[in-house]
C-alpha positions, -999 to 999 in steps of 0.1 A, spaced: 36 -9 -659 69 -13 -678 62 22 -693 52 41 -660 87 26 -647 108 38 -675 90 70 -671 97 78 -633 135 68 -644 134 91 -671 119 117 -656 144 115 -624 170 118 -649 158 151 -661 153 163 -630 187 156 -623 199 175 -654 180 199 -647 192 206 -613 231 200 -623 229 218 -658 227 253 -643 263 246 -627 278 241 -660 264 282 -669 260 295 -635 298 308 -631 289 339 -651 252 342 -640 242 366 -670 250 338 -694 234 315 -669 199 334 -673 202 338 -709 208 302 -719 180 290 -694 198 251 -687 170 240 -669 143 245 -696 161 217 -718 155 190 -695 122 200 -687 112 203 -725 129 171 -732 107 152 -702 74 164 -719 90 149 -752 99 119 -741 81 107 -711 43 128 -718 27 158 -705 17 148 -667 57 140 -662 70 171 -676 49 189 -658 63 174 -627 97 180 -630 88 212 -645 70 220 -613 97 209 -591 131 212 -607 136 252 -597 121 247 -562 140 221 -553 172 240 -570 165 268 -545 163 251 -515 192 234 -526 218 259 -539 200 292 -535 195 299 -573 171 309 -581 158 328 -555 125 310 -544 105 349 -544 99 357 -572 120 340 -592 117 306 -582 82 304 -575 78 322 -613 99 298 -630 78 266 -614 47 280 -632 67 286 -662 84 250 -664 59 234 -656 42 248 -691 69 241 -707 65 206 -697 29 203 -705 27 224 -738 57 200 -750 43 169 -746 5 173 -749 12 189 -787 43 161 -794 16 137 -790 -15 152 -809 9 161 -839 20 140 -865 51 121 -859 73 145 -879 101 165 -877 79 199 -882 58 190 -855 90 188 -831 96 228 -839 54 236 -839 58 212 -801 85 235 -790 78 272 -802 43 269 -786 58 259 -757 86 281 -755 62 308 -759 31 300 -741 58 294 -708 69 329 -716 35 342 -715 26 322 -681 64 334 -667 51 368 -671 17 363 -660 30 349 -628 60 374 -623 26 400 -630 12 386 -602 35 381 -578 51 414 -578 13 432 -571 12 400 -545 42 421 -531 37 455 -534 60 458 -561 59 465 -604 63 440 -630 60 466 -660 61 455 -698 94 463 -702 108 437 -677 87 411 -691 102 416 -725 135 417 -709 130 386 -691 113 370 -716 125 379 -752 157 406 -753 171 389 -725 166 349 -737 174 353 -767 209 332 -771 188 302 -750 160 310 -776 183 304 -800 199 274 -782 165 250 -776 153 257 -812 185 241 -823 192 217 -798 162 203 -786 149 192 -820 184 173 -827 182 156 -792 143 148 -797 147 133 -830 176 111 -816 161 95 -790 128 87 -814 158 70 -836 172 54 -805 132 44 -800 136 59 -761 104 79 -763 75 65 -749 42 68 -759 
């Protein structure tokens, strides 16, 4: 019971970051997109709380955002990301928990999940621009997904890790 409560507190937290963390980037939106804020905390809540609770917040975090604030839109881009996070949220803690505890299996954790929430960010943007008469060619996807993201690429294999392995030193992951 004590773990389920520390969970929901920890995953509210996320959610919070990743709700408020976009603010701190969103001034100039292109750096804004390409640092993707709100994939930290999502990735961090599959760390640390498991799976089903990053896939929560991963799920809500950029619908509530744009009912919110507006950003990101809720068609496509909204609805994309929430299929997206919530992979992100799911990949990262399902595969931090089958893996060794090591600091490898941090980067293994987070490069499957950083790219199998690419792939399902594309499938879904696929799908929803036939859902809308529109084109979703190759080209935007590896815009979106790899030219594009590349400096928050680069950010999350360097931060995430660091901030992983300090909070399994501070012993605040739950298992």
């Amino acid at each position: 019971m004590r773990n389920n409560n520390r969970r929901l507190a920890y995953s509210a937290l996320f959610l919070a970051l990743a709700l408020v963390l976009p603010f701190l980037t969103g001034q100039i939106p292109t750096i804004g997109k390409a640092l993707s804020p709100m994939h930290i905390p999502v990735m961090l809540c599959g760390f640390v709380c498991g799976p089903l609770w990053g896939a929560a917040v991963g799920a809500i975090a950029p619908l509530l955002r744009s009912v919110l604030f507006g950003m990101p839109a809720m068609f496509p881009g909204a609805v994309a990301m929430t299929f997206e996070l919530t992979s992100y949220g799911i990949l990262s803690g399902w595969l931090y928990r089958r893996l060794p505890r090591k600091p490898w299996s941090i980067y293994v954790s987070l490069l499957t999940a950083m790219v199998g929430g690419r792939l399902v960010w594309g499938a879904a943007r696929y799908l929803l621009a036939g859902l809308s008469g529109s084109e979703f060619p190759f080209s935007a996807f590896l815009a979106g997904a790899v030219t594009g993201a590349i400096p928050g690429i680069i950010l999350h294999i360097v931060l995430i890790p660091l901030l992983v392995m300090g909070l399994e030193r501070a012993k605040l992951t739950l298992d």
